[in-house]
Backbone as a ProteinNet text record, in pm:
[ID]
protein_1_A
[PRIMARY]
XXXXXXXXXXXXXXXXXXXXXXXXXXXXXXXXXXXXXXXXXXXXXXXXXXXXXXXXXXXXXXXXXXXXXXXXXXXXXXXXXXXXXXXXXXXXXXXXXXXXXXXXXXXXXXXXXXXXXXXXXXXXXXXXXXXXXXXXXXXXXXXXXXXXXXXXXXXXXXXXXXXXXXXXXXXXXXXXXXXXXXXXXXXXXXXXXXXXXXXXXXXXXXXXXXXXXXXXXXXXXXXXXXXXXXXXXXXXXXXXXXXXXXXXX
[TERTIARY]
1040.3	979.2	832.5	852.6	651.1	549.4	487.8	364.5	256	168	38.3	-53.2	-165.1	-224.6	-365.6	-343.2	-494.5	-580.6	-697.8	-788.5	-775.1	-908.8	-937.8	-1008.8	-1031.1	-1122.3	-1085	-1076.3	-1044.6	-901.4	-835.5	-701.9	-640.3	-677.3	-622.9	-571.6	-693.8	-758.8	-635.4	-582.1	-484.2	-371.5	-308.7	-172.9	-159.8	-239.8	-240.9	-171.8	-240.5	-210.7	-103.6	16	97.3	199.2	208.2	263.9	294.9	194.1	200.8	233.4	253.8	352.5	476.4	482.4	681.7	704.5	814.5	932.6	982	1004.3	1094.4	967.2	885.1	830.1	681.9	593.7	528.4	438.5	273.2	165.9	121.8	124	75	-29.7	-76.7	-242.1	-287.2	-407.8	-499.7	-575.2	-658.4	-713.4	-813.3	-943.1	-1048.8	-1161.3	-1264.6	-1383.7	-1446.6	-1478.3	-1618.1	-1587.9	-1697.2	-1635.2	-1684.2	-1700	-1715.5	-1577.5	-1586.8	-1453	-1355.2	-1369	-1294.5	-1278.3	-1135.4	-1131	-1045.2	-1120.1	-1053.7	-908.8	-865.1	-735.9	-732.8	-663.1	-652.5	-613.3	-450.1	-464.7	-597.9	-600.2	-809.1	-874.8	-866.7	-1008.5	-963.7	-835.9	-796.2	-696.3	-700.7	-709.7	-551.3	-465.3	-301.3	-290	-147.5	-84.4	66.7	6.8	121.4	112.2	258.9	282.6	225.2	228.4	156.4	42.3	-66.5	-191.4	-277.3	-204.3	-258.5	-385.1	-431.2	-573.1	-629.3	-737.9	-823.2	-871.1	-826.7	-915.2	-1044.8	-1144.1	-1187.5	-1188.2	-1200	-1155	-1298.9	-1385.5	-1510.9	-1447.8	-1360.3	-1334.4	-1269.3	-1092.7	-1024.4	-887.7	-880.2	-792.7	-674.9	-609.7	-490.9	-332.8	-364.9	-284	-254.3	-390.1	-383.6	-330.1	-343	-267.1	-172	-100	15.6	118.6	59	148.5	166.1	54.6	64.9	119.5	94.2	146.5	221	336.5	406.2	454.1	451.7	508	612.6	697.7	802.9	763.9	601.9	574.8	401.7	350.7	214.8	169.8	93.7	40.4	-111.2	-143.3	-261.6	-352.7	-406.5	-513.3	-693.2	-663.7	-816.5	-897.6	-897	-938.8	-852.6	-900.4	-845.6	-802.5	-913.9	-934.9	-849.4	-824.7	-754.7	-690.2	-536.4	-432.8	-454.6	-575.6	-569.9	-596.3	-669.6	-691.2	-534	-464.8	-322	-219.7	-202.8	-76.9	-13.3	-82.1	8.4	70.8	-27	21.4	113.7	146.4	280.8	379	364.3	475.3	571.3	481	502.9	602.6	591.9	670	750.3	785.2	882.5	850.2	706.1	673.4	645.5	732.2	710	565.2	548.8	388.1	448.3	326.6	360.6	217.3	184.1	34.4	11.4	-114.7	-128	-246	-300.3	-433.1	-361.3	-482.8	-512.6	-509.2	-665.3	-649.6	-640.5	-586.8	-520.7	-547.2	-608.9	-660.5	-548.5	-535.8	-417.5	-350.6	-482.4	-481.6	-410	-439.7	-395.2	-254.1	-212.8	-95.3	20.8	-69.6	34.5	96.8	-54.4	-57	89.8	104.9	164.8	298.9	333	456.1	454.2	392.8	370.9	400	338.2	434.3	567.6	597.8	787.9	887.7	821.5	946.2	946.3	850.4	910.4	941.2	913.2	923.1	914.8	930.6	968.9	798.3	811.2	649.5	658.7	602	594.1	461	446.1	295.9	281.8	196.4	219.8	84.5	21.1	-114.7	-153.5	-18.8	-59.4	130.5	108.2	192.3	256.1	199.4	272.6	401.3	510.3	616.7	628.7	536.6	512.2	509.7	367.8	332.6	388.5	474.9	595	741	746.5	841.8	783.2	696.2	593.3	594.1	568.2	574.3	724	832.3	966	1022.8	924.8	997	885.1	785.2	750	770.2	866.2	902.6	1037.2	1091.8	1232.3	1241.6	1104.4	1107.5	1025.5	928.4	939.8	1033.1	1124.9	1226.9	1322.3	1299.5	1329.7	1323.2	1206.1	1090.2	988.1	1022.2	929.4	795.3	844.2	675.7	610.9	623.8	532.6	378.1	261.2	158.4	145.9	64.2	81.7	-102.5	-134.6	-267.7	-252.2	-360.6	-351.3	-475.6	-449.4	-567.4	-590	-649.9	-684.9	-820.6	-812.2	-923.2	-936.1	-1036.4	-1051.4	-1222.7	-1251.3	-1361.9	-1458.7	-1611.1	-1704.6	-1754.2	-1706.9	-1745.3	-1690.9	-1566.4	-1480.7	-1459.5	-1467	-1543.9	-1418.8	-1421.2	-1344.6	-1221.2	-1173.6	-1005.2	-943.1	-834.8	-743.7	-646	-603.8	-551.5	-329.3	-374.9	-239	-212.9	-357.3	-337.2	-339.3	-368.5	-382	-231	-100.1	19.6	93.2	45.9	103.5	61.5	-9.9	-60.9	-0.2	32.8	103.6	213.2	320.8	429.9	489.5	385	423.4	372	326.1	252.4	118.6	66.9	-69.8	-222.6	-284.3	-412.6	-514.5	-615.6	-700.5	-767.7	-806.4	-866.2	-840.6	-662.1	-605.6	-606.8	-690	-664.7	-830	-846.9	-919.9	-989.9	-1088.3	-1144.6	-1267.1	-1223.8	-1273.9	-1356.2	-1462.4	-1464.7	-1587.9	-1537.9	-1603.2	-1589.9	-1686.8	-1647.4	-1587.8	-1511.9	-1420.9	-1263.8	-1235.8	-1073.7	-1023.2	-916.1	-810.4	-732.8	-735.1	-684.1	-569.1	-553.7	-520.9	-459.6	-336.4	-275.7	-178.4	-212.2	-174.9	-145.5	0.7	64.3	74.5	45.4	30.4	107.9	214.2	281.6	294.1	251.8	181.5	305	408.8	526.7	456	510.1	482.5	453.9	524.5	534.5	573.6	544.4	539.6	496.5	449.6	356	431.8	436.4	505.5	412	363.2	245.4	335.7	304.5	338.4	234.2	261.4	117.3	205.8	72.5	104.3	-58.5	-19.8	-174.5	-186.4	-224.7	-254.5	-367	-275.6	-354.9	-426.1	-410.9	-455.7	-439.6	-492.2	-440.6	-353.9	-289	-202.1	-41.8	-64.7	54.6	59.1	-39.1	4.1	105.3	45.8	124.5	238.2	295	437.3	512.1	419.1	451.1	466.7	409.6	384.7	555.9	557.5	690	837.4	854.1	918.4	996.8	870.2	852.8	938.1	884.2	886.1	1087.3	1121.7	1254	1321.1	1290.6	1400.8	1350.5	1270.6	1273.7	1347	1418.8	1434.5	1589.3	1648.1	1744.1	1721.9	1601.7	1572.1	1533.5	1577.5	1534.7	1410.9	1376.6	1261.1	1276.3	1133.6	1129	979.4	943.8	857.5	892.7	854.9	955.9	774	866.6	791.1	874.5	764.6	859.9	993.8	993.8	1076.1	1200.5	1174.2	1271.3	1363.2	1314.4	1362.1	1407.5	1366.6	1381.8	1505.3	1505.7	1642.9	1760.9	1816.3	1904	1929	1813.5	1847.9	1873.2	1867.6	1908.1	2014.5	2093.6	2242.3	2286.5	2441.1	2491.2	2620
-1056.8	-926.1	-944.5	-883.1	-907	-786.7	-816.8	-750.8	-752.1	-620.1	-588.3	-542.6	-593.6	-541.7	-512.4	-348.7	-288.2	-310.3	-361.1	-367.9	-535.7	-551.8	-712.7	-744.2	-611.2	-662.5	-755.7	-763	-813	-839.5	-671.8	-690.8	-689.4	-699.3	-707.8	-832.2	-961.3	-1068.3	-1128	-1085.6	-1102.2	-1110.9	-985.8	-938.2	-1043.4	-1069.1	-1141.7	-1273.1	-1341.6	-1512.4	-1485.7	-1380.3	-1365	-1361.9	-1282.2	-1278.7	-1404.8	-1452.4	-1593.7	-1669.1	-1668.7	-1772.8	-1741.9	-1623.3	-1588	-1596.7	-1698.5	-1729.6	-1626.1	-1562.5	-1400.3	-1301.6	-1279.4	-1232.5	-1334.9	-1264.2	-1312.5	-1203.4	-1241.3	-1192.9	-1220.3	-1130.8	-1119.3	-1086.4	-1013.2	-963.3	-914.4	-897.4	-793.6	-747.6	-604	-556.9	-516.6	-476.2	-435	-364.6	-311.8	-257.8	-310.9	-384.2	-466.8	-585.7	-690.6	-781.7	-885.4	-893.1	-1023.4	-1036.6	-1192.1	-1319.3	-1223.2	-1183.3	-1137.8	-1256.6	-1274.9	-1373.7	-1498.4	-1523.1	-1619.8	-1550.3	-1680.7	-1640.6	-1609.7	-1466.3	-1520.2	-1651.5	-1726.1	-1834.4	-1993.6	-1964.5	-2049.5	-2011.5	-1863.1	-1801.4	-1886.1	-1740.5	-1818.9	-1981.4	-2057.9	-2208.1	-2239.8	-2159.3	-2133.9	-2224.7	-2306.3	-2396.5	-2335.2	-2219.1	-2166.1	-2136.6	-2081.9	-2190.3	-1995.1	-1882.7	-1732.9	-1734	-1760.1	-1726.1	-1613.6	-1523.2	-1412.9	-1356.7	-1358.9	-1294	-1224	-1201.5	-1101.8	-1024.7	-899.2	-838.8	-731	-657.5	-556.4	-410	-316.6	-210.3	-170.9	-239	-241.9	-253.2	-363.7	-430.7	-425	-363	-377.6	-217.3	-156.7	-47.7	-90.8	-2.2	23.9	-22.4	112.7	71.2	-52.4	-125.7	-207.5	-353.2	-311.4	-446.6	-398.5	-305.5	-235.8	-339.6	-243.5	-296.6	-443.2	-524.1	-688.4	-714.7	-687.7	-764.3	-644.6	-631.7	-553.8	-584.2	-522.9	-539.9	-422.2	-502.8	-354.9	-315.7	-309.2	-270.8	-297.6	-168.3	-189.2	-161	-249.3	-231.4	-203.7	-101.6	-25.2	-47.1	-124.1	-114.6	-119.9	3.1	11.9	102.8	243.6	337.4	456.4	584.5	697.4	747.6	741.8	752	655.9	556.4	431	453.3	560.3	623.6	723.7	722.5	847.5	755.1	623.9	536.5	501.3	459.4	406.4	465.4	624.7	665.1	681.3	779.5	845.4	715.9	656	512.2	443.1	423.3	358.3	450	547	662.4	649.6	647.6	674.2	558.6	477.5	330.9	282	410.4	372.9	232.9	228.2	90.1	174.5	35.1	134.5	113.1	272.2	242.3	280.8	116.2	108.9	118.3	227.9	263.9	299.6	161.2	157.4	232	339.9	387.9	473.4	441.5	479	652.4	722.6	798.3	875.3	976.1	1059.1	1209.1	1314.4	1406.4	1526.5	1607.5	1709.6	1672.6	1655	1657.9	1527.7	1402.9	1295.6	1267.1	1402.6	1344.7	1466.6	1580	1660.6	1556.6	1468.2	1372.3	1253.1	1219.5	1134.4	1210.5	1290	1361.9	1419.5	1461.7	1472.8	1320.7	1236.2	1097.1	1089.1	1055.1	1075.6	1111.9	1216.3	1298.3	1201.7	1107.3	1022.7	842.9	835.2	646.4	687.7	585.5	533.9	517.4	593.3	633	568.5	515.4	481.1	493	548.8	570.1	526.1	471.4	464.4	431.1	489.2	477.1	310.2	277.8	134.1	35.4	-0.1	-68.3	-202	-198	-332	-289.4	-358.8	-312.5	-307.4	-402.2	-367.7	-229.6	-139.8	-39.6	68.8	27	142.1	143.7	21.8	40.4	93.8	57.4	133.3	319.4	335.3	458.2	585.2	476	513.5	525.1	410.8	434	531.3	570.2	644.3	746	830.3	951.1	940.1	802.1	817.6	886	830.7	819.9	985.3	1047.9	1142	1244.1	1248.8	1325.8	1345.4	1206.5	1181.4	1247.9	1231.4	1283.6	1371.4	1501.4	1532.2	1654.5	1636.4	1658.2	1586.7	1442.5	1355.3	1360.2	1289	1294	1177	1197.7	1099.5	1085	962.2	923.3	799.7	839.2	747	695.3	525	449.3	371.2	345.8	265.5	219.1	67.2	-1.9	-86.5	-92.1	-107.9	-192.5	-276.6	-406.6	-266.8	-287.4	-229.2	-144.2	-169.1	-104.7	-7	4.1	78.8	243.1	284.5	469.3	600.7	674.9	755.1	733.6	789.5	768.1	722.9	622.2	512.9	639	595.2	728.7	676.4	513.3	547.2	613.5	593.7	688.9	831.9	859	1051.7	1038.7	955.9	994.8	967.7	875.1	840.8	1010.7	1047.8	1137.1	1283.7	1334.4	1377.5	1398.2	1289.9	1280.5	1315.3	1308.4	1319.3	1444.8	1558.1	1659.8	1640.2	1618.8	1591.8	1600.1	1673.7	1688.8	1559.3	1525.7	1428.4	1420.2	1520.8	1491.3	1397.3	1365.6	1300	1143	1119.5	979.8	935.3	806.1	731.5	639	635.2	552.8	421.4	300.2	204.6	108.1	78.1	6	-65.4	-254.9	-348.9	-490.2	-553.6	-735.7	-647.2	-767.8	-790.9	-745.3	-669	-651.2	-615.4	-632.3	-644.7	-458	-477.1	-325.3	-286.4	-249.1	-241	-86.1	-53.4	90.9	70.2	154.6	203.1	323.6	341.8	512.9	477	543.9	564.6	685.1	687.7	726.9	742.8	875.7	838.1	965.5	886.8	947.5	948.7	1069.9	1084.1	947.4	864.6	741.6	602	656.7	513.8	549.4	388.6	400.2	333	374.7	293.7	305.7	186.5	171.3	84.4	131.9	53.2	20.8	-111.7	-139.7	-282.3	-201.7	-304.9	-352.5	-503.4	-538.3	-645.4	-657.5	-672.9	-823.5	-966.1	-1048	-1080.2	-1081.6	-1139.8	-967.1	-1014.2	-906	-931.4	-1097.8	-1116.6	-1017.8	-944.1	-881.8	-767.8	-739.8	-625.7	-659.7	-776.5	-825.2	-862.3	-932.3	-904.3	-751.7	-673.5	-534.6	-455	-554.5	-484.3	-548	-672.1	-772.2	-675.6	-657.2	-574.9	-448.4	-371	-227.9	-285.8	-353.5	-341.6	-422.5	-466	-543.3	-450.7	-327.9	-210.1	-88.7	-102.9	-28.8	-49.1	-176.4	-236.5	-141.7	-78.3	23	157	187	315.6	401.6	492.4	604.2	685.5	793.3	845.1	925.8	942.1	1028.7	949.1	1013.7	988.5	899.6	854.9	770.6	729.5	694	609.7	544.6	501.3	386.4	438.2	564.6	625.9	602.7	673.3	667.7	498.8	378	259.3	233.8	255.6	234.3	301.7	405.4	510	420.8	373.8	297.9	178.7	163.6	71.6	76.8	203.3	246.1	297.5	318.6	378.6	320.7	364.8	315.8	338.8
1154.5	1176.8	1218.1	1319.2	1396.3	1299.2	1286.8	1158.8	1293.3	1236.3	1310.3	1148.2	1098.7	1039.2	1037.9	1002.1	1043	907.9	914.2	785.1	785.7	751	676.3	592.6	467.5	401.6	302.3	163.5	76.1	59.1	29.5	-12.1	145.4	284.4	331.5	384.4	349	372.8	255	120.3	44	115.3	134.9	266.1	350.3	441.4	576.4	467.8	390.5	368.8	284.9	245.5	190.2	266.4	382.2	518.8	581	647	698.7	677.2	476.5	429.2	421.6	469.3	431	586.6	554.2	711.9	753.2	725.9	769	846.6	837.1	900.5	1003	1064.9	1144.6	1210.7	1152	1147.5	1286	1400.1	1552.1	1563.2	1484.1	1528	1415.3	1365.7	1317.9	1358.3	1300.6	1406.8	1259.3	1296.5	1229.5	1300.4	1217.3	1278	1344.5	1263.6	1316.4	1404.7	1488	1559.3	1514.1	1356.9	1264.3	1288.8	1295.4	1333.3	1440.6	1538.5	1641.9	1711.2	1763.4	1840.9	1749.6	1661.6	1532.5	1518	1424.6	1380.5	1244.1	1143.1	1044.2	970.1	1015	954.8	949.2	1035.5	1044.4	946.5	902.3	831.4	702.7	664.3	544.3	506.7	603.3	597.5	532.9	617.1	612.6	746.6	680.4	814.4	862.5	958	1005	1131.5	1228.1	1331	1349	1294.3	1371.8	1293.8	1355.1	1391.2	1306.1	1376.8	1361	1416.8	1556.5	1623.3	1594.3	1569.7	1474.5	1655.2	1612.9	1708.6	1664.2	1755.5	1684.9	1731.2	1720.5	1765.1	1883.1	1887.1	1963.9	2076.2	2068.3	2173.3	2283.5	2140.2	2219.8	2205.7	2231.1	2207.3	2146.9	2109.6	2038.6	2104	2227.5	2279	2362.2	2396.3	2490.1	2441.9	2277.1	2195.9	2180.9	2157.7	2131.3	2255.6	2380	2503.4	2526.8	2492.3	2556.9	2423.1	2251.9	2148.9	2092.3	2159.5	2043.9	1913	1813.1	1692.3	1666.4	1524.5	1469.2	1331.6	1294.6	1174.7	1181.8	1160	1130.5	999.5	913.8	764.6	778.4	702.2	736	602.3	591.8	456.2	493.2	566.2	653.8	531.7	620.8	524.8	548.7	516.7	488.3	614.6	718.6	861.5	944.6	898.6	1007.7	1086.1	1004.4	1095.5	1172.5	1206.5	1356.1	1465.5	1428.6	1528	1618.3	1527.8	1593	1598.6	1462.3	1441.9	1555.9	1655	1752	1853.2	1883.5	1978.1	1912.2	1757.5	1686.8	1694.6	1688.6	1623.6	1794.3	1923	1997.6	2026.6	2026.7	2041.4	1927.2	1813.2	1716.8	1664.7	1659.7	1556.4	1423.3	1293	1203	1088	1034.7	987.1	819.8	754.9	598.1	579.6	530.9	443.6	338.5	294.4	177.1	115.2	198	171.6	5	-57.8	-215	-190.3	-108.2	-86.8	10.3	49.6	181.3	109.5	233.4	209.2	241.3	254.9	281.3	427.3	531.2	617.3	657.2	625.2	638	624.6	499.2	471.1	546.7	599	703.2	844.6	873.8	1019	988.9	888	783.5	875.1	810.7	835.7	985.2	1052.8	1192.7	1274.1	1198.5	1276.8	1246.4	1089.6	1075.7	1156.1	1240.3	1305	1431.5	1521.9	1563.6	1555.8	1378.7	1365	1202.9	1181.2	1017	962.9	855.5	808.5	636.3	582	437.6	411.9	267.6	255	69.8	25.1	-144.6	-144.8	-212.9	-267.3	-352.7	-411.6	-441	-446.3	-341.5	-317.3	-393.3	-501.6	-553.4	-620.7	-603.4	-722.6	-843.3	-938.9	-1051.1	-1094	-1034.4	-1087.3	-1043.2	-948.2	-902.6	-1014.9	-1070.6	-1130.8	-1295.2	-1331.4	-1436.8	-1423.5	-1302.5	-1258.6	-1273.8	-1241.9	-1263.2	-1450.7	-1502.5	-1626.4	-1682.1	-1657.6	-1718.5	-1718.5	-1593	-1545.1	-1631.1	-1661.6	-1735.6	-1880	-1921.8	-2076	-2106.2	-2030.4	-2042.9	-2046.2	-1960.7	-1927.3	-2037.4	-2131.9	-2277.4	-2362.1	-2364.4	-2451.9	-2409.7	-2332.4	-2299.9	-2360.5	-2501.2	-2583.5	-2645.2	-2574.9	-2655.3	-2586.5	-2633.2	-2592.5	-2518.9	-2425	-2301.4	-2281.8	-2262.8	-2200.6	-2102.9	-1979.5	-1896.7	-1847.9	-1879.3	-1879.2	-1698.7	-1647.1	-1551.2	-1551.8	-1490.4	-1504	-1399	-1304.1	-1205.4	-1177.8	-1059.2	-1028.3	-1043.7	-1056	-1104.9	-971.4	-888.4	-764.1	-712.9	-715.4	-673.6	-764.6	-591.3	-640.3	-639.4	-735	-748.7	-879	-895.3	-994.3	-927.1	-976.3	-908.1	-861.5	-682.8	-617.5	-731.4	-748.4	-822.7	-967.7	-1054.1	-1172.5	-1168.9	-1031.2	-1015.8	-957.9	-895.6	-876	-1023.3	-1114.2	-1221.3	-1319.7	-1319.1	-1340.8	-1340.4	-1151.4	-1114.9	-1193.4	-1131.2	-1184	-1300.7	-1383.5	-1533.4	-1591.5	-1451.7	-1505.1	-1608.7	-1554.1	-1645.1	-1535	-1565.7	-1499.1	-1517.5	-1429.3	-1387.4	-1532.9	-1598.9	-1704.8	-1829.6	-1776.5	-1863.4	-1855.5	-1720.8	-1722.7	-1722.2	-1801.1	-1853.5	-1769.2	-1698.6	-1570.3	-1674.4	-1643.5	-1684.1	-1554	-1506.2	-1416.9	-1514.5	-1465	-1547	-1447.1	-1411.3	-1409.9	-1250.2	-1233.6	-1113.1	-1163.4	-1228.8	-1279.7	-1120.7	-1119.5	-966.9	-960	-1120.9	-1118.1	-1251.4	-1368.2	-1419.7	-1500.6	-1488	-1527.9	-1707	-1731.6	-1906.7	-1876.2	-1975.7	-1972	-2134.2	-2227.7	-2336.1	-2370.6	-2451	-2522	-2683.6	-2732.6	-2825.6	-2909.1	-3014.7	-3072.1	-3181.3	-3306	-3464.6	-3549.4	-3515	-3614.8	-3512.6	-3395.3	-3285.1	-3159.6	-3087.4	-2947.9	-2871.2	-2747.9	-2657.6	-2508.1	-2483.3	-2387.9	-2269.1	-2142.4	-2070	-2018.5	-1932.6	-1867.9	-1732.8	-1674.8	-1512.6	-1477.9	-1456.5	-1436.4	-1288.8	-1244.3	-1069.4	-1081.6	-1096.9	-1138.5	-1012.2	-893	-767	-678.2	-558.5	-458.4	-379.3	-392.4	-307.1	-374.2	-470.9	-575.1	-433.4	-370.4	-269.5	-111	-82.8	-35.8	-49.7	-139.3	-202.2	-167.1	-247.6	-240.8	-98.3	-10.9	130	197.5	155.6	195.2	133.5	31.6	-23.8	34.3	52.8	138.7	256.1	337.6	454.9	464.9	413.4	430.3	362.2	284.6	235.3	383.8	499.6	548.9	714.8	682.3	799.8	856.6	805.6	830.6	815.6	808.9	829.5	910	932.4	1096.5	1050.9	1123	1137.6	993.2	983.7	842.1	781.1	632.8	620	428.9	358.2	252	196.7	48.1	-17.2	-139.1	-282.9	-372	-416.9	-441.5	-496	-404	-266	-205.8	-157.4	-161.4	-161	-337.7	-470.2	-555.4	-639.5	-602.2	-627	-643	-504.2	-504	-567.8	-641.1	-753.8	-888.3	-902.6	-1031.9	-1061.7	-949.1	-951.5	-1029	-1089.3	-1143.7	-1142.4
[MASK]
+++++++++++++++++++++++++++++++++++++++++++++++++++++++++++++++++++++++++++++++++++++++++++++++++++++++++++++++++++++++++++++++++++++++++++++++++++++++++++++++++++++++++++++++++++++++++++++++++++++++++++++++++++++++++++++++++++++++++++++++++++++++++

């Protein structure tokens, strides 16, 4: 599977050397803002011996479509920013390349555009893509449904920099009916990212917790996604919708 990925910062700089090591797929390009290391290859940067490259381009440079047409791909991973997907959506959607985005947060608007692509290519969107905390996410919707007057608190803890409420503890949040006020914002050190659902019964606790030792855990999570979406038609999907089918019974 040919991969295009937009964003190179950190966790994207994770993704890429997670990619490159899995045989099944194959990292063709990246693309970024700026035209620091344009031209380079990711595998050079990050010091991977693999036979795709990966060309760093920059958007200064070089348009969308104009990499689109000479390097096509069948899947673009987006860990830019909030804004990224107006740069490329319409030029992917248009060529039924499919788009897996991992932006944290997406504004109303972002996520109408979201669904305005669906209707022509395969759209996935999850605020935090690792499977861990998707499957954290599922049992916690289970065990409520259980139990649903127990008291619930939700912890996240996140590197000292990083601004706002974790966009996955406001869906963990969501889900479980519970307002923003309910979740617990910790930022300390360099933590990668860390979620707690606290369950708090008469005479017992039941805590789940998902913790994000590296950022290459997104990549995984991006690998994942993308090989449960490889039979899918237009529409717009996320964990739930690939995870379902695993719980049948």
């Amino acid at each position: 599977m040919k991969v295009g990925l937009i964003g190179f910062g950190k966790t994207g700089k994770a993704v890429a050397s997670v990619i490159l090591q899995n045989k099944k797929f194959s990292l063709s390009w990246v693309m970024k803002r700026s035209q620091t290391l344009e031209n380079r290859t990711a595998a050079e940067y990050l010091g991977i011996d693999s036979e795709e490259t990966g060309k760093i381009y920059s958007t200064a440079s070089t348009s969308i479509t104009e990499l689109l047409d000479n390097q096509p791909v069948d899947v673009i991973i987006d860990f830019s920013s909030n804004s990224g997907i107006y740069a490329y959506g319409e030029a992917a959607s248009e060529r039924k390349i499919k788009i897996i985005s991992a932006i944290s947060h997406y504004t109303n608007k972002e996520k109408d555009y979201l669904k305005s692509l669906s209707n022509l290519t395969t759209v996935f969107w999850s605020p935090n893509i690792t499977l861990g905390v998707n499957y954290l996410l599922f049992a916690s919707k289970f065990l409520k449904k259980i139990a649903p007057w127990v008291d619930i608190e939700i912890i996240e803890e996140h590197f000292k920099g990083k601004d706002g409420i974790s966009g996955t503890a406001i869906k963990i949040a969501e889900a479980l009916d519970l307002e923003k006020e309910d979740i617990n914002s910790v930022r300390a050190g360099g933590i990668v990212g860390k979620h707690e659902v606290v369950f708090g019964f008469p005479f017992q606790t039941v805590r789940l917790v998902h913790e994000s030792i590296s950022r290459e855990a997104f990549g995984s999570g991006v690998i994942f996604v993308a090989e449960n979406l490889v039979d899918k038609k237009e529409g717009l999907f996320n964990f739930e919708d690939i995870l379902s089918p695993y719980f049948a019974v």
